[in-house]
Structures are given as C-alpha cells and as structure tokens.
KEVO-641581 format. One line per 2 residues: number of its first residue (from 1); their letters; for each residue x, y, z of N, C-alpha, C, O. Coordinates in Angstrom, 1 decimal, always signed. Each point is the difference from the previous one (the first is absolute). Example, Ala and Ser with C-alpha at 12.3 -4.5 7.8 and 13.67 -1.06 7.14 Angstrom:
1 = as = +13.2,-5.7,+7.8,-0.9,+1.2,+0.0,+0.9,+1.2,+0.0,+1.0,+0.0,+0.7 | -1.4,+1.1,-1.4,+0.9,+1.1,+0.0,-0.8,+1.1,+0.8,+0.5,+1.1,+0.1
# end
This chain:
1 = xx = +16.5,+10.6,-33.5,+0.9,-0.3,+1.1,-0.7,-0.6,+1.2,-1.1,+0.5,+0.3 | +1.6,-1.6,+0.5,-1.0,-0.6,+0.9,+0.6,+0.6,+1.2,+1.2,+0.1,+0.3
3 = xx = -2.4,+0.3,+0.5,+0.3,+0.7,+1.3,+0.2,-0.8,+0.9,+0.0,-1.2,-0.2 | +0.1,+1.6,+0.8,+0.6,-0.8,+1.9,-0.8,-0.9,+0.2,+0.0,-1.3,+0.0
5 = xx = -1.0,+2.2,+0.2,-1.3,-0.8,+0.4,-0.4,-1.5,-0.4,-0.3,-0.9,+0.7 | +0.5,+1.2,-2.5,-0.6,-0.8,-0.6,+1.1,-1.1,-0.2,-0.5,-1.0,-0.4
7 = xx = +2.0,+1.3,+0.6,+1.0,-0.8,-0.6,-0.2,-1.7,+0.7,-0.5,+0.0,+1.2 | +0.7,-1.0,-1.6,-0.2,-1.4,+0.4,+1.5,+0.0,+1.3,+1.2,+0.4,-0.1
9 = xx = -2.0,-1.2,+1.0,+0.7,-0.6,+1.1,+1.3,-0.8,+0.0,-0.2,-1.2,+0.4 | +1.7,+1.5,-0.7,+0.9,-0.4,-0.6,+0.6,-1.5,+0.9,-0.3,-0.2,+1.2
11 = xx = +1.0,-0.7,-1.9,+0.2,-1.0,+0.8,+0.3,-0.4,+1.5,-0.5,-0.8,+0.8 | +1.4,+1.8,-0.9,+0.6,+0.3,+1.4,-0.9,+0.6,+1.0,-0.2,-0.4,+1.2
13 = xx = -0.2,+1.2,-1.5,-1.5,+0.4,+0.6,-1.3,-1.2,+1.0,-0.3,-0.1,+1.2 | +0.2,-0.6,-2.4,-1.0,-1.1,-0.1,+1.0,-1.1,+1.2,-0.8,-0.4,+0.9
15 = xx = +1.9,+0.0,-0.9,+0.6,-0.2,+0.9,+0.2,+0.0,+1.2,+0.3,-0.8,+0.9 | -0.5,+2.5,-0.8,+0.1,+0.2,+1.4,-1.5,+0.1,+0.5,+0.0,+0.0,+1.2
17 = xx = -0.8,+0.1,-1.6,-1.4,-0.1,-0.2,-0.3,-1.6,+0.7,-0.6,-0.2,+1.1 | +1.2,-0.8,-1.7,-0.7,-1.0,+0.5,+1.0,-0.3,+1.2,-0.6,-0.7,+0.8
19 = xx = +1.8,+1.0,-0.4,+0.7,-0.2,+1.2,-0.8,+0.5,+1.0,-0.5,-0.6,+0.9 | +0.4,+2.5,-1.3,-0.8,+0.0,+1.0,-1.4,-0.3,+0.7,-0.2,+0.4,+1.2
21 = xx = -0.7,-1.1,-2.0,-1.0,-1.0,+0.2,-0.1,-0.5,+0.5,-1.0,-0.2,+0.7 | +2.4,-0.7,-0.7,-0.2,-1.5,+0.5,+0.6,+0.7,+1.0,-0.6,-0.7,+0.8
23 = xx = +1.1,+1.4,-0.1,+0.6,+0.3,+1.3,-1.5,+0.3,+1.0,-0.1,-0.4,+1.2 | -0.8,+1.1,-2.0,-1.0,+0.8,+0.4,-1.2,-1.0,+0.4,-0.8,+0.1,+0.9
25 = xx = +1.0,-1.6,-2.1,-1.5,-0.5,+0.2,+0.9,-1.0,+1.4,-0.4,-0.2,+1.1 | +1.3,-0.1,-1.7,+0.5,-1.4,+1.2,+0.0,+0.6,+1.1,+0.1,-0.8,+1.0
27 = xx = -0.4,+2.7,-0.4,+0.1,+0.1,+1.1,-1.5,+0.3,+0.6,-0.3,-0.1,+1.2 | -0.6,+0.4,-2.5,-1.3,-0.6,+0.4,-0.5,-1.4,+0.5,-0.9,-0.3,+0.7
29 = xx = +1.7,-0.2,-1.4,-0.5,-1.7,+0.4,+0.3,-0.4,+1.6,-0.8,-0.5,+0.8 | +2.5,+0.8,-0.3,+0.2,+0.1,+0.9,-0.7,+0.5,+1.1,-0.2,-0.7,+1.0
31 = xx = -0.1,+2.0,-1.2,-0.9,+0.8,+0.9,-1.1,-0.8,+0.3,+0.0,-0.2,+1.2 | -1.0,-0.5,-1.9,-1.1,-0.5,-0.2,+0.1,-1.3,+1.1,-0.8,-0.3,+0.9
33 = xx = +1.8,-0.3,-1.3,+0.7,-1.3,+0.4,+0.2,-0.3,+1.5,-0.6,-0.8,+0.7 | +1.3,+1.7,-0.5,+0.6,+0.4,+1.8,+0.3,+1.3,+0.7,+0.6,+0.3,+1.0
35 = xx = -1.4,+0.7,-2.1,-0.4,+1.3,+1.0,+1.4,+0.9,-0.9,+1.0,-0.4,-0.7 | -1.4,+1.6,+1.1,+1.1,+0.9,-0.2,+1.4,+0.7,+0.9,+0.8,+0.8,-0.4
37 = xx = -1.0,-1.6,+1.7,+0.7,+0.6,+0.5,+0.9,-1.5,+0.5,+0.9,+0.0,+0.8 | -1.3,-0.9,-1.2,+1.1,-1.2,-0.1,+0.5,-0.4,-1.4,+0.4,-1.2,-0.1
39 = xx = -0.4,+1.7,-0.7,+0.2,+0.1,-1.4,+1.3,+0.7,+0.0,-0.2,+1.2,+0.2 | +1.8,-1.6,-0.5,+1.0,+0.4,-0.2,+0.2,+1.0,-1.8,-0.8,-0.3,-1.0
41 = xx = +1.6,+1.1,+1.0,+0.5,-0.1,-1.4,+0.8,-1.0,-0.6,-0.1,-0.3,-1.2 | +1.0,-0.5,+2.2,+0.7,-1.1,-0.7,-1.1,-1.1,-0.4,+0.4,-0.9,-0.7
43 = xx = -1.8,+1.0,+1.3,-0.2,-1.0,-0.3,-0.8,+0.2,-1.1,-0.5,-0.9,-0.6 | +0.2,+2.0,+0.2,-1.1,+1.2,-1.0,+1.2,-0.7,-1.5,-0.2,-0.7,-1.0
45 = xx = +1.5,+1.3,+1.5,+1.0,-0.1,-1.2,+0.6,-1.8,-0.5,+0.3,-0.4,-1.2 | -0.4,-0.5,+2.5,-0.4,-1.7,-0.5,-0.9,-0.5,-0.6,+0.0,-1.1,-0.6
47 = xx = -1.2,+2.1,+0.7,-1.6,-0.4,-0.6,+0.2,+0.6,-1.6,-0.3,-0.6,-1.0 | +0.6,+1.6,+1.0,+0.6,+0.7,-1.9,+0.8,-0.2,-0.4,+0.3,+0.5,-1.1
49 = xx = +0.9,-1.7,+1.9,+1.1,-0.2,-0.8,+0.8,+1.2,-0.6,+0.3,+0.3,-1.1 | -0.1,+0.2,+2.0,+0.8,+1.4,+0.0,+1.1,+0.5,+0.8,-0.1,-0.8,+0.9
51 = xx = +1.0,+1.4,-0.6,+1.1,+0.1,+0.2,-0.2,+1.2,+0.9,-0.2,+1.1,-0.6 | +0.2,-1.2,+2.2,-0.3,+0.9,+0.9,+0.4,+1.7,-0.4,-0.7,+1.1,+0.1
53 = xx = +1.9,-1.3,-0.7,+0.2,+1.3,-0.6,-0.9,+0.7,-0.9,+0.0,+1.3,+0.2 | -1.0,-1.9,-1.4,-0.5,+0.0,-0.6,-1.4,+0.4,+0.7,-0.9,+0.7,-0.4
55 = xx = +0.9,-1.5,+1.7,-1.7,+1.0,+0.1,+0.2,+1.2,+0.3,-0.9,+0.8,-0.3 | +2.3,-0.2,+0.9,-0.3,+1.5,-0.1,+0.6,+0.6,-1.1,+0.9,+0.7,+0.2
57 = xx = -1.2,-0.9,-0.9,+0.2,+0.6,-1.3,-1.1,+0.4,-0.5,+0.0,+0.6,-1.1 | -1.3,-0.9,+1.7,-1.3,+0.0,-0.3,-0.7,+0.9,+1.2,-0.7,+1.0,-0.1
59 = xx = +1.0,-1.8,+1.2,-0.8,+0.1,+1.4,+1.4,+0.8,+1.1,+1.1,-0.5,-0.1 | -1.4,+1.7,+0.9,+1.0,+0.1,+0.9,-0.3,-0.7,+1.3,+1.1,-0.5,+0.4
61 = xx = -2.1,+0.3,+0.4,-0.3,-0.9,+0.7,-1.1,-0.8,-0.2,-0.4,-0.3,-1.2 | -0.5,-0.4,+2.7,-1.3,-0.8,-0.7,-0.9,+0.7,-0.1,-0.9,-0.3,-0.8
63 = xx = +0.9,+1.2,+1.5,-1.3,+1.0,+0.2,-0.4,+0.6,-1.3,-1.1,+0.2,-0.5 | +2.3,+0.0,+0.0,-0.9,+0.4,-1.9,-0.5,-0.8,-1.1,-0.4,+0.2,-1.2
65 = xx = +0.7,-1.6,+2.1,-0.8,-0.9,-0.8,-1.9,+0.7,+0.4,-1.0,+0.2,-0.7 | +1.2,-0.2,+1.9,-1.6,+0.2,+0.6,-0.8,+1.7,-1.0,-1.1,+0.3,-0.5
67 = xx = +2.5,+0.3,+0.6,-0.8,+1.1,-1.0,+0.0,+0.2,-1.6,-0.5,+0.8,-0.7 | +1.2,-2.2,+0.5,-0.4,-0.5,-1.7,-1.1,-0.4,-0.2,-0.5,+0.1,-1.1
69 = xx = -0.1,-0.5,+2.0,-1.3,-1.0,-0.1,-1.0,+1.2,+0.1,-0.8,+0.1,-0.9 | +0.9,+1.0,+1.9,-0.7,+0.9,+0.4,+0.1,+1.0,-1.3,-0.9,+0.5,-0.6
71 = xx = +1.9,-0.3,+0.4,+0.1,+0.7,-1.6,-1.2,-0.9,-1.1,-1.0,+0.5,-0.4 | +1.5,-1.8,+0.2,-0.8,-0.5,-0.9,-1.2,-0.1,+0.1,-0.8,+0.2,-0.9
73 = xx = +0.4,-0.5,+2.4,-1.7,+0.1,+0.1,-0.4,+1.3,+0.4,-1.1,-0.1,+0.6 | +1.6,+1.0,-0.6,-0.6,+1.2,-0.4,-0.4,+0.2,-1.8,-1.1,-0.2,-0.5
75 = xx = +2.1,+0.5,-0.1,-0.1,-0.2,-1.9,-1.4,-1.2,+0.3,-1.0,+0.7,+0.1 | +0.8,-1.9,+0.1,-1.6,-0.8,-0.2,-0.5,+0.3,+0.9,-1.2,-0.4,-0.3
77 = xx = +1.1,+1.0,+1.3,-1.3,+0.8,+0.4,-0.6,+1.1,-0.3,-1.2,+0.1,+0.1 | +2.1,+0.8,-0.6,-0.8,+0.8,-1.1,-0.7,-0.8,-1.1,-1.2,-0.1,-0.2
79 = xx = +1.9,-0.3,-0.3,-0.4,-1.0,-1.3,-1.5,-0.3,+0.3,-1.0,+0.6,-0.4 | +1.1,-1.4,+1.1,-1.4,-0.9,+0.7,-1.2,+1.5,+0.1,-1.1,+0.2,-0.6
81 = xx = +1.8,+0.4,+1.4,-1.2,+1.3,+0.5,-0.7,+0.5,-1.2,-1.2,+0.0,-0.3 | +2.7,+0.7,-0.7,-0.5,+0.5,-1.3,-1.3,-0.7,-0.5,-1.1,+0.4,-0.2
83 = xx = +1.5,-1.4,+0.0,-1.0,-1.8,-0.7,-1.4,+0.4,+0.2,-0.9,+0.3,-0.8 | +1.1,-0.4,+2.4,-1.6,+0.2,+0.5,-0.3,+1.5,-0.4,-1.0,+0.2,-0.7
85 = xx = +1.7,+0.8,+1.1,-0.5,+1.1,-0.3,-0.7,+0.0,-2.0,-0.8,+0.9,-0.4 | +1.1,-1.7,-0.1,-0.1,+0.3,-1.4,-1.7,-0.5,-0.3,+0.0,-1.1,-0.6
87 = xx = -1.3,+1.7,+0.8,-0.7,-0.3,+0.2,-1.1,+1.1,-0.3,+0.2,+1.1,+0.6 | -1.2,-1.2,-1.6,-1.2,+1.0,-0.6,-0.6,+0.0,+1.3,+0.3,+1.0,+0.6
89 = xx = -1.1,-1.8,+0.0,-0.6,+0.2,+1.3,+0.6,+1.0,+1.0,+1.1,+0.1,+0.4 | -2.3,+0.8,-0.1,+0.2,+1.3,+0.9,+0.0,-0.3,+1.1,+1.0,+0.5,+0.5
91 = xx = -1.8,-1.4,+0.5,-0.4,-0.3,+1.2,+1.1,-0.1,+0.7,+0.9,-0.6,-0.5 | -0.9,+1.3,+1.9,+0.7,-0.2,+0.8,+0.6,-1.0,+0.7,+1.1,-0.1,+0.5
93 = xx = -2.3,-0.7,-0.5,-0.1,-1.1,+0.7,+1.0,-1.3,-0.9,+0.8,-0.8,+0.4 | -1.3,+1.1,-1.7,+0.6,-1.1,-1.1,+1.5,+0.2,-0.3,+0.8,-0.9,-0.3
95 = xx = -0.4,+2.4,+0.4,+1.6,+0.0,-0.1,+0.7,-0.3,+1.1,+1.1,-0.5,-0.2 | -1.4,+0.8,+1.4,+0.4,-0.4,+1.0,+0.1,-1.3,+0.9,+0.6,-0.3,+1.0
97 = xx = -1.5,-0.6,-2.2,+0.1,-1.4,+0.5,+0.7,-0.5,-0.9,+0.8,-0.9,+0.0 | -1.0,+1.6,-0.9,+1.6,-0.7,-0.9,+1.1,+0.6,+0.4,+1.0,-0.6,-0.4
99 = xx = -0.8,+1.6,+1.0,+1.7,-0.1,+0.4,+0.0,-1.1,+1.4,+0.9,-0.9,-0.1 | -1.6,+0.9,+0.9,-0.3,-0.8,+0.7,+0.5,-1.9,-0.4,+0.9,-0.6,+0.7
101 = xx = -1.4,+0.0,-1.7,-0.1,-1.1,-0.8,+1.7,+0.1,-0.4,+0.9,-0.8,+0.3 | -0.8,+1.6,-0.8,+1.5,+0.3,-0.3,+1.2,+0.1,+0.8,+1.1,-0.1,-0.2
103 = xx = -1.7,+0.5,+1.4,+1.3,+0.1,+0.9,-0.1,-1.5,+0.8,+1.0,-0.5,+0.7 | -2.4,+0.0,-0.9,+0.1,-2.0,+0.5,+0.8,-0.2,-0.8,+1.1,+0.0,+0.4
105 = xx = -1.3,-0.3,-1.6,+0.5,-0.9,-0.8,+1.2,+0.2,-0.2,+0.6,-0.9,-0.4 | +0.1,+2.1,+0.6,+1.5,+0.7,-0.1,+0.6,-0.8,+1.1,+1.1,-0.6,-0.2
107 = xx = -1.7,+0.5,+1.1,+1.1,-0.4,+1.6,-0.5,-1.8,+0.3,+0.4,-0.8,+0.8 | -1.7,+0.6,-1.8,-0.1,-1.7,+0.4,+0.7,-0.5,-0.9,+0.7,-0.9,+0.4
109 = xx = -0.6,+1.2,-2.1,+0.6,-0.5,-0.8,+1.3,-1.0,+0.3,+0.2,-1.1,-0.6 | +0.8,+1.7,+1.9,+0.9,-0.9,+0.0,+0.5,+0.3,+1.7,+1.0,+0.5,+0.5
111 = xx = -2.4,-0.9,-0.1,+0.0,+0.0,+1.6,+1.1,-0.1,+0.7,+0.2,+0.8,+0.9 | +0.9,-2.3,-1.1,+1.0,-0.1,+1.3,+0.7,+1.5,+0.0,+0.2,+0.8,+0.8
113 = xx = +0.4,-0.9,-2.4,+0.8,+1.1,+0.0,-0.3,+1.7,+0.6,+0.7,+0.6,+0.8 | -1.8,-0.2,-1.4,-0.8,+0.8,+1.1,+0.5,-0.3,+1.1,+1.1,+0.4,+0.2
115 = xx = -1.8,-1.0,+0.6,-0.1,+0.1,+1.4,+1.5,+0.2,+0.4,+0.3,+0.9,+0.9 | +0.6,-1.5,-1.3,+1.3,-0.4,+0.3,+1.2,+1.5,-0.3,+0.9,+0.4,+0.8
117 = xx = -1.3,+0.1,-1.9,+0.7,+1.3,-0.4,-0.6,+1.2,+1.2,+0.7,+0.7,+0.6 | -2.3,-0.7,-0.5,-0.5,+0.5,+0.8,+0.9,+0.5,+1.2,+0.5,+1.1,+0.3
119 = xx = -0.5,-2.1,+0.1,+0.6,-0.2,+1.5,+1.3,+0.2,-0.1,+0.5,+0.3,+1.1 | +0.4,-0.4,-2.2,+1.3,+0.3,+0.2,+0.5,+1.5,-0.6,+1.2,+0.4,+0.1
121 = xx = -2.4,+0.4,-0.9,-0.6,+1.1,+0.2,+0.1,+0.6,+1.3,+0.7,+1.0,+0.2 | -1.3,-1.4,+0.8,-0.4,+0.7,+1.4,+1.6,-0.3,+0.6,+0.6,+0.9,+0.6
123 = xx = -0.2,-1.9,-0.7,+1.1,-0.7,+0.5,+1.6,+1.0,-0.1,+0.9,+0.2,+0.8 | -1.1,+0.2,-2.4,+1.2,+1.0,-0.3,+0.1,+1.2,+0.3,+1.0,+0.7,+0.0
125 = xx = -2.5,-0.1,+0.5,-0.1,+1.1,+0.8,-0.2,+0.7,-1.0,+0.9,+0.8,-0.2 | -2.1,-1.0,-0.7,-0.1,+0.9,-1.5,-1.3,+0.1,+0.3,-0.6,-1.1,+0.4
127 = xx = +0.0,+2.2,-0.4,-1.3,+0.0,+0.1,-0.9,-0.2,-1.3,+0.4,+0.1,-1.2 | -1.6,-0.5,+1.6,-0.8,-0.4,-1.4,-0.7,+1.1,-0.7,-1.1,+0.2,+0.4
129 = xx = +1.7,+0.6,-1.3,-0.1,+1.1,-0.9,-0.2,-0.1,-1.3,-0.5,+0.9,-0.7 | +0.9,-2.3,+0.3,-0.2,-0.3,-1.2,-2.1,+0.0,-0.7,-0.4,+0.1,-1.1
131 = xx = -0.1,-0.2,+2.1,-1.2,+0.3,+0.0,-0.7,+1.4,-0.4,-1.2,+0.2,-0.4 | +2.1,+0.8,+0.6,-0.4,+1.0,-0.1,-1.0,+0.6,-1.1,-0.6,+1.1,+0.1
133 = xx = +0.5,-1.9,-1.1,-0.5,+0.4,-1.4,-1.2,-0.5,+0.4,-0.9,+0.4,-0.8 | +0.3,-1.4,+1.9,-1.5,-0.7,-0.6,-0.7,+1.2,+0.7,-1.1,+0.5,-0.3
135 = xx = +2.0,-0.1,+1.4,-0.6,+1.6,+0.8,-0.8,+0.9,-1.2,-1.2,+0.3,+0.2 | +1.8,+0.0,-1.3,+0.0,+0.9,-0.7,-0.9,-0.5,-0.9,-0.7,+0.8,-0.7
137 = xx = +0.6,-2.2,+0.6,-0.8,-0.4,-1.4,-1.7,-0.2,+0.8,-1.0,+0.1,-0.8 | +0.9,-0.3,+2.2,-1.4,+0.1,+0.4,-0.1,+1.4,+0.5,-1.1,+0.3,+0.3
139 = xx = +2.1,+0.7,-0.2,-0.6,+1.2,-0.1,-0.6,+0.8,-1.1,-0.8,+0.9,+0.1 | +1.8,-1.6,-1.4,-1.0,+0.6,-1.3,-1.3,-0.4,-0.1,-0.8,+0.7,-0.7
141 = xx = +0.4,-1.7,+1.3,-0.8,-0.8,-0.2,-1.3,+1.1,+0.7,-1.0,+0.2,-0.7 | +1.2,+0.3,+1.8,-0.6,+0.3,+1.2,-0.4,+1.5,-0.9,-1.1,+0.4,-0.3
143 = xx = +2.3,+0.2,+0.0,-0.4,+1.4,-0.4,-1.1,-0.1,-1.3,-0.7,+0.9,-0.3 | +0.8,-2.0,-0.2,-0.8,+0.1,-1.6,-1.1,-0.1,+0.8,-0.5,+1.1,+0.1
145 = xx = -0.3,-2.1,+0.8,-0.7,-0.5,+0.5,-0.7,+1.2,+1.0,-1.0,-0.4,+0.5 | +1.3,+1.3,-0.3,-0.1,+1.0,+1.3,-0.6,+1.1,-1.2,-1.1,+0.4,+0.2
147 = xx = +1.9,+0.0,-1.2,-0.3,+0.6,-1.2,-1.2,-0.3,-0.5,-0.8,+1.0,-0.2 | +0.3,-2.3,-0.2,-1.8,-0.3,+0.2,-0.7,+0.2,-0.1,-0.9,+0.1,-0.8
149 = xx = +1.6,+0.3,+2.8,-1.0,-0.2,+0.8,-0.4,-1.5,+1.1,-0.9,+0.0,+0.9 | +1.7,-1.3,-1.3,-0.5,-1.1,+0.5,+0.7,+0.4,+1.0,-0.4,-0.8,+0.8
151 = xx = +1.3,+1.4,-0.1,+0.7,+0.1,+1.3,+0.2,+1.4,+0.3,+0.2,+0.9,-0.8 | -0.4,-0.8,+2.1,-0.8,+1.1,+0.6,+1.8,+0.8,-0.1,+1.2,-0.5,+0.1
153 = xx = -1.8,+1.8,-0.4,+0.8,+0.8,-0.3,+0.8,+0.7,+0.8,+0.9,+0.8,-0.3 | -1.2,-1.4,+2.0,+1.4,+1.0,+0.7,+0.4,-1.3,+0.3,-0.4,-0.4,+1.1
155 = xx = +1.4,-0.7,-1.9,+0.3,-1.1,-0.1,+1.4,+0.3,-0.7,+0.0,+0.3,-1.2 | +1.2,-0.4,+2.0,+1.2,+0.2,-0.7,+0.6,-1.4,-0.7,+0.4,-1.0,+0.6
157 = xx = -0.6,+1.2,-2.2,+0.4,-0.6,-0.4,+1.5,-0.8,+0.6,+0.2,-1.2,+0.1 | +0.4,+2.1,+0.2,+1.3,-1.0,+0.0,+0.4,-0.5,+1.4,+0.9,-0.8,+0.4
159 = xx = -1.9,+1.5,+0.5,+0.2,-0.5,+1.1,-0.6,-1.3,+0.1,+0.6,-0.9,+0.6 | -1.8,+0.7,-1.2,-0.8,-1.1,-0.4,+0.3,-0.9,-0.5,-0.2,-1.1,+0.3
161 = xx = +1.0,+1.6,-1.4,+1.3,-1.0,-0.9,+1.0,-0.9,+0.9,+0.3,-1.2,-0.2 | +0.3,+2.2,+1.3,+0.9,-0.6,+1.1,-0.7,-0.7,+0.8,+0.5,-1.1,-0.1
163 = xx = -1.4,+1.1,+0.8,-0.8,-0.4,+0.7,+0.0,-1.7,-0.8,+0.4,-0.9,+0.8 | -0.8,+0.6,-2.0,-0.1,-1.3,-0.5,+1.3,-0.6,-0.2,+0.1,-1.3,+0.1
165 = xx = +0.7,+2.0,-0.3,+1.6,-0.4,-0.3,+0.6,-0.1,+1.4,+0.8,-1.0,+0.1 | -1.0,+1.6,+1.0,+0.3,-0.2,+1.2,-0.5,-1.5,+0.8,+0.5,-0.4,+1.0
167 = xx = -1.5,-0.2,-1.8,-1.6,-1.1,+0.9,+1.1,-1.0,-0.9,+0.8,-0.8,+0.5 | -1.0,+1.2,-2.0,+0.9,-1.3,-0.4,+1.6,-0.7,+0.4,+0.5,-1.2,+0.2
169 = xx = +0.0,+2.5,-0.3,+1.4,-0.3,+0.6,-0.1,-0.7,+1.5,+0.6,-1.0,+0.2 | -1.3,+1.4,+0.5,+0.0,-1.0,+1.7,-0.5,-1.5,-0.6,+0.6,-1.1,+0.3
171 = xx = -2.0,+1.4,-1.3,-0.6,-1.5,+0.0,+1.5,-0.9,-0.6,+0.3,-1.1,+0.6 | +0.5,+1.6,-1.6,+1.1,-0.7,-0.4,+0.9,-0.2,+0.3,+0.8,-0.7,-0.7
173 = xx = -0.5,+1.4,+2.1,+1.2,-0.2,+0.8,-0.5,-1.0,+0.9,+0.7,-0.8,+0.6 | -1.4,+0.8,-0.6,-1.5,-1.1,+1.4,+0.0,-1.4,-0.9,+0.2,-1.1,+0.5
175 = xx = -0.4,+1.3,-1.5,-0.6,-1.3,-0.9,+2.1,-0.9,-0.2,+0.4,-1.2,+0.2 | +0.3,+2.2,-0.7,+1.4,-0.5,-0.3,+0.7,-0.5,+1.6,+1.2,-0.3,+0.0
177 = xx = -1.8,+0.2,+0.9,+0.5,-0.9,+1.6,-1.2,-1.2,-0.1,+0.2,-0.9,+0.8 | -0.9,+0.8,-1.3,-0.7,-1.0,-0.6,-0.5,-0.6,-1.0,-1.2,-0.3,-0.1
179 = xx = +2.2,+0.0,-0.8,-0.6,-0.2,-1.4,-1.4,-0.7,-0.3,-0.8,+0.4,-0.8 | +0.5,-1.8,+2.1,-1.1,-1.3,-0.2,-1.4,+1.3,+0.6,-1.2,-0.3,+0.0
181 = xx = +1.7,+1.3,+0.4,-1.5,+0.7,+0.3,-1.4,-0.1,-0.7,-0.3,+0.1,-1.2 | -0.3,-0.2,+1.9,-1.7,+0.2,-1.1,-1.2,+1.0,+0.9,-0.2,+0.0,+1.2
183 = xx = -0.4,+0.6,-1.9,+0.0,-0.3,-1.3,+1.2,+0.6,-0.8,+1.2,+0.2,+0.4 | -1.7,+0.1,-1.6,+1.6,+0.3,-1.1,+0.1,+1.4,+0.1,-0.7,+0.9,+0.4
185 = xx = +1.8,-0.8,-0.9,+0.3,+1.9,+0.3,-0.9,+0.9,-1.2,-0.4,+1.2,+0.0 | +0.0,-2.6,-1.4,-1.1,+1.2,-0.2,-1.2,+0.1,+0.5,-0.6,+1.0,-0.2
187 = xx = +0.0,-1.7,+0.8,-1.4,+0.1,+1.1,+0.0,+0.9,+0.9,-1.0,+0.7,+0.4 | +2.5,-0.7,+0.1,+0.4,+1.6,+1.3,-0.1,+1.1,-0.5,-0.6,+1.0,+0.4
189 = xx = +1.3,-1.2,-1.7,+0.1,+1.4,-1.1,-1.8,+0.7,-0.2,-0.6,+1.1,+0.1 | +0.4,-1.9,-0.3,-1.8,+0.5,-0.7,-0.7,+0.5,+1.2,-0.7,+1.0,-0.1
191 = xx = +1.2,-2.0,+1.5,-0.9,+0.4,+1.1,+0.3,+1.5,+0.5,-0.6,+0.8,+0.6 | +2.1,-0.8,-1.1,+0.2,+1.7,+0.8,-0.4,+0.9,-1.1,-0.7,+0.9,+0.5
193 = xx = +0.9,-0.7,-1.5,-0.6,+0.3,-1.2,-1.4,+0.6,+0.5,-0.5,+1.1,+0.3 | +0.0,-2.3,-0.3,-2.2,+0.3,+0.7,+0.2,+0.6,+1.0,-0.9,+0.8,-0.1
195 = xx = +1.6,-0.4,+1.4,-0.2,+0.6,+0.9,+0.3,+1.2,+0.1,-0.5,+0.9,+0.6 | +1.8,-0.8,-1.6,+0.4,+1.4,-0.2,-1.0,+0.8,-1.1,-0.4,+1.1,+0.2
197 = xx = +0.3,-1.6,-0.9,-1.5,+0.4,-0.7,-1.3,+0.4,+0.6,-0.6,+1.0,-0.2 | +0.3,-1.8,+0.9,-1.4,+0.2,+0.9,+0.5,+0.8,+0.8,-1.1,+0.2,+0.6
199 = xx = +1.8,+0.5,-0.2,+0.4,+1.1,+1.3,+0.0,+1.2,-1.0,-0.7,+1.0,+0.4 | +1.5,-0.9,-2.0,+0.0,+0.8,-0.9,-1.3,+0.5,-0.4,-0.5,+1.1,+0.4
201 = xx = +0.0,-1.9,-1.2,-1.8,-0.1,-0.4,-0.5,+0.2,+1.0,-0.7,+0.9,-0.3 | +0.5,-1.1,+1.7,-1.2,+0.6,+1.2,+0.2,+1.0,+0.4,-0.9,+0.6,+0.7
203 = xx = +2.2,+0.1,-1.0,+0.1,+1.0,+0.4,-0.4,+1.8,-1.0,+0.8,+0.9,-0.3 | -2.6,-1.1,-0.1,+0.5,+1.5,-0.7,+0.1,-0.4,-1.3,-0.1,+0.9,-0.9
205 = xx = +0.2,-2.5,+0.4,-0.6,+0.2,-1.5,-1.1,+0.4,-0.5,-0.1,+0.6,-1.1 | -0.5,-0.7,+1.6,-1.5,+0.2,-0.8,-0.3,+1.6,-0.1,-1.0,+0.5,-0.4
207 = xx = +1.9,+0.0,+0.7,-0.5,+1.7,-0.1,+0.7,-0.3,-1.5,+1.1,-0.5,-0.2 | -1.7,+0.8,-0.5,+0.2,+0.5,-1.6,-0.7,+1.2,-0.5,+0.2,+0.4,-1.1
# end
C-alpha cells in the first residue's frame, strides 16, 4: 500500500504548485526591480497572469510572500551548513571556514535577490531568526573543538556560537544596504572568523 508520504503529487496538486510559483517568483522579480514597498499585489497578480482573487488563495497579504522566501532559505541554509559540516577533518579552524564559505556562497549566489528580500525582511518587521541554526552549527563546532583541547575550556560553546552568528548577521544586514560593497562578504566572513578565533585561542588554549 503506498503511504502518504510516498504517494505521487496528483494533477491538481501540481497545478496549484506552479500557480503558486509564479505568483511567488513574479513577486521576487518585482521586489528586485522597484523595491518592496512600491511593489503592488495587483501588480504581483499582472506579472503571473492571475486573477487578484487567486493570489489569496495562496498568499493572505504581501508580507507572507517575505516569509516564504524566509521559510525557503531557511530549508537551504541548513542544507548548505549540513554540506560543509559533512567533513573527516577535525580542525577547528577547517570546519569553521567552511561554514563560513558556505554562508558566502549561500547569500552571493543570487545577490540582488538577497539584498532585496533582506531589506524587506527588516521592512515587514520580522526579525532575522531564520539564522538561528548557523548559531548552533558553530557551536557544535566549538564544543568538539574545546573537547580537544584546541579551545580553552572556560569558553562557552554556544555563547561563542552566537557571538559568530550575531558578527554575521550585522555583516549581512550591512553588506544587503550595499550590494557593490568590497571587499566581498566572504572576505568579511573569514576576517571575523580570524578575530574571533584569535581572542578564543589567546585566551587559555595552551593549558592542556
């Protein structure tokens, strides 16, 4: 007997599937185009060829367009993190610059939109929480690392953890009011990375 889970995505399904897409990406484009807060629904529902009635059948206002996106790039930011986390190398240094690498390449991959959802993020009055997980994934990082011995041991991992998730979040709310910034957001990434490291490591590693 085929379960839920597993049963195939029925026509009608698949239907409303791509309606609601095109409502979703045409209001990405928009957004991108002339900002989020001069961006109509009538003009979201002209751009998908859709029937004003029909976007709320999907969407109750615009602002849940902003927390679709935030929904979805949460699901690929784990993804991304997992990726890097998936790695034989022990060093502290080496997993941590790959989540690092990974959260560039997560938010440069398709820069305007970034910047652009960013800001209409701050704009909807949703705080940026979707982040929450990289907190957690450099605090595992920290505790394995502290465990060692390479990081001195009255070093809280997860405060440590926040501490890096806290540096990136400003750098990306900072970098998303200027997309043409340089250097690139992963060059900022690495540099706070090294500082917050060297404060970690000088402090009390070397007692082993």
């Amino acid at each position: 007997m085929t379960s839920e889970t597993s049963r195939p995505v029925g026509r009608r399904e698949r239907s409303k599937q791509r309606v609601r897409e095109g409502i979703y990406s045409s209001a990405l484009s928009l957004f991108v185009e002339q900002g989020y807060e001069r961006t109509t629904i009538e003009q979201i529902t002209d751009r998908a060829d859709v029937a004003r009635a029909t976007f709320f059948n999907y969407f109750q206002r615009k602002e849940d367009l902003v927390t679709a996106w935030s929904d979805q790039r949460k699901r690929q930011l784990e993804s991304f993190m997992q990726d890097a986390m998936e790695s034989h190398d022990d060093d502290v240094t080496v997993l941590l610059e790959r989540c690092i690498a990974a959260l560039a390449e997560f938010n440069e991959r398709d820069r305007k939109v970034t910047a652009t959802m960013l800001q209409a993020w701050v704009k909807a009055g949703q705080p940026l929480l979707e982040e929450r997980h990289a907190g957690q994934v450099f605090a595992t990082i920290i505790e394995a690392g502290r465990t060692r011995g390479d990081i001195a041991v009255d070093i809280d991992p997860l405060r440590a953890g926040n501490i890096l998730r806290d540096s990136y979040l400003g750098l990306l709310y900072r970098w998303s009011q200027d997309p043409e910034a340089q250097p690139s957001l992963h060059v900022e990434l690495r540099e706070i990375l090294r500082i917050i490291l060297t404060g970690v490591r000088g402090y009390g590693a070397g007692t082993r």
